[in-house]
C-alpha positions in Angstrom: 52.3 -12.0 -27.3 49.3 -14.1 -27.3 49.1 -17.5 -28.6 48.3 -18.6 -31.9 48.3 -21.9 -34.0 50.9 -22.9 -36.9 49.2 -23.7 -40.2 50.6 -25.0 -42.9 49.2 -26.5 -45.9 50.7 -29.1 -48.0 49.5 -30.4 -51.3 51.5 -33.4 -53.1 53.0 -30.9 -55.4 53.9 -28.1 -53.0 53.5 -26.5 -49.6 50.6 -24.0 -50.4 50.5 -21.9 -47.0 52.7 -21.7 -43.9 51.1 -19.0 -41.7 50.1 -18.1 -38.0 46.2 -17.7 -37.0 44.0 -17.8 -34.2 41.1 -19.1 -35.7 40.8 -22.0 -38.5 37.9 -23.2 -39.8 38.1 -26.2 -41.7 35.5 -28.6 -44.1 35.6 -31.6 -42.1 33.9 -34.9 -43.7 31.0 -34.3 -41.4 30.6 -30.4 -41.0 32.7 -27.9 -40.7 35.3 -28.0 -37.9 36.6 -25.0 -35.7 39.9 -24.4 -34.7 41.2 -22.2 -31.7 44.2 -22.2 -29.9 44.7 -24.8 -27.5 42.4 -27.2 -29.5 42.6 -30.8 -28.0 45.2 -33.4 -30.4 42.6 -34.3 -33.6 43.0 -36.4 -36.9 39.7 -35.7 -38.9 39.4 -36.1 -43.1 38.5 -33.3 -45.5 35.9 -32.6 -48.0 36.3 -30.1 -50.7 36.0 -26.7 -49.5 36.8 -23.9 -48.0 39.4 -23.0 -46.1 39.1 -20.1 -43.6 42.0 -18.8 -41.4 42.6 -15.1 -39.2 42.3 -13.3 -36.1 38.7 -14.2 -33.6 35.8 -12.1 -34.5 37.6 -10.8 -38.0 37.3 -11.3 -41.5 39.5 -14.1 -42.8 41.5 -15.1 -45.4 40.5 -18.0 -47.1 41.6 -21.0 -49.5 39.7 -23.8 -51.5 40.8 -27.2 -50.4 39.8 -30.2 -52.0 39.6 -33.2 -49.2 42.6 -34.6 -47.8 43.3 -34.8 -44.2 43.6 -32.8 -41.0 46.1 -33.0 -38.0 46.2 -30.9 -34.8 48.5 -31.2 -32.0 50.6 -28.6 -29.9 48.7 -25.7 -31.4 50.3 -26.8 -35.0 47.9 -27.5 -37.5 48.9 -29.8 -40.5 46.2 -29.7 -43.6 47.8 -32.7 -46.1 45.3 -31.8 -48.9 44.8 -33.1 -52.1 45.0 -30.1 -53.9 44.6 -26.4 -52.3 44.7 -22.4 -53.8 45.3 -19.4 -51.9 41.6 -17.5 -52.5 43.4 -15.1 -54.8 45.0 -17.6 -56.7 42.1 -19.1 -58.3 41.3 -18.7 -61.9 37.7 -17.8 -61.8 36.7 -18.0 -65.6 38.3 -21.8 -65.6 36.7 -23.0 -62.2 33.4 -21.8 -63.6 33.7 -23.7 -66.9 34.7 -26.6 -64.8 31.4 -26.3 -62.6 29.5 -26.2 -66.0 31.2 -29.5 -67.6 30.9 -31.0 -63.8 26.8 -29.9 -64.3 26.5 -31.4 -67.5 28.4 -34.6 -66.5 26.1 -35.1 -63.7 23.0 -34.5 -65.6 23.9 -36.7 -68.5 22.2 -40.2 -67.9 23.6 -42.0 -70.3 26.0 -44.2 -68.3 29.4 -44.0 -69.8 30.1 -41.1 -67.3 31.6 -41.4 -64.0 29.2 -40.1 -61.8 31.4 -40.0 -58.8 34.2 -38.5 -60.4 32.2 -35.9 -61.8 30.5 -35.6 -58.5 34.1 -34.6 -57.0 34.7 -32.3 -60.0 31.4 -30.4 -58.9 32.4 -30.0 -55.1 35.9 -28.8 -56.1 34.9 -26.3 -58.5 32.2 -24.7 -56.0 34.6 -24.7 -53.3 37.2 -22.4 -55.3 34.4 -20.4 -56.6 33.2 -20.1 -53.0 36.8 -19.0 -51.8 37.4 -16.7 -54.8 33.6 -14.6 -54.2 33.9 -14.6 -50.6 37.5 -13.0 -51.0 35.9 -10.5 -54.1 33.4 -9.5 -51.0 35.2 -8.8 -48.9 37.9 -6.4 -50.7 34.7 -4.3 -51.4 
C-alpha cells in the first residue's frame, strides 16, 4: 500500500478530523503551503482558511480553518487550530450574516470598533464560506 500522511485536526474544544491523505494543502501565514508525503519536519502558523486534504491530482475534501498552527514530522501532520469545520459542517446562512456584520464593522469609521477584531471576523467568515461553495461545486 502506498504511503500517505496522518492528519489530524484539533481545535481547543475538540479533535475536528483524524484522517489519511496524500496531499494537504494548508493557509500558511505567508501563502499557501503544500503537503506530500515524505515532506521534510516543518512548524509554520496559520491564517484563516481553507483547508484542503485527498488523493494527488483529485478533488479534495475540504475544511475552513481559522489560524492556528501547523506541525509536520514522520509523515504525521498536526493542525492545532483555533477553530475548524468539516466543509459540510458549516452553516451557510450564519457565516454569511457574519461576513455582512464583519463588512459593516470594517466600513464603520467611527472608532469605537475594533478594526482588527473585525478584520479576523471577515477572514473567518470568507474562509467557511469558501470551504462550504467549493464543496457545493463540487457535489454538482
Amino acid at each position: 500500500m502506498a504511503k500517505m500522511l496522518e492528519l489530524e485536526v484539533v481545535t481547543p474544544a475538540r479533535t475536528v478530523l483524524q484522517d489519511r491523505a496524500r496531499s494537504i494543502i494548508l493557509p500558511g501565514t505567508d501563502g499557501y503551503l503544500g503537503l506530500m508525503v515524505d515532506h521534510a519536519p516543518l512548524v509554520a502558523g496559520l491564517q484563516a482558511g481553507v483547508l484542503q486534504y485527498g488523493d494527488v491530482g483529485q478533488e479534495k475534501a475540504r475544511m475552513a480553518i481559522s489560524g492556528g498552527f501547523v506541525e509536520v514530522a514522520n509523515n504525521r501532520v498536526t493542525v492545532l487550530a483555533d477553530a475548524a469545520e468539516l466543509s459540510e459542517e458549516i452553516d451557510v446562512e450564519r457565516a454569511e450574516r457574519a461576513l455582512k456584520r464583519a463588512i459593516a464593522r470594517l466600513r464603520d469609521l467611527s472608532g469605537e470598533i475594533d478594526r482588527e477584531r473585525a478584520r479576523r471576523a471577515y477572514f473567518r467568515a470568507r474562509a467557511r464560506l469558501r470551504a462550504a461553495q467549493m464543496r457545493q461545486r463540487s457535489a454538482r
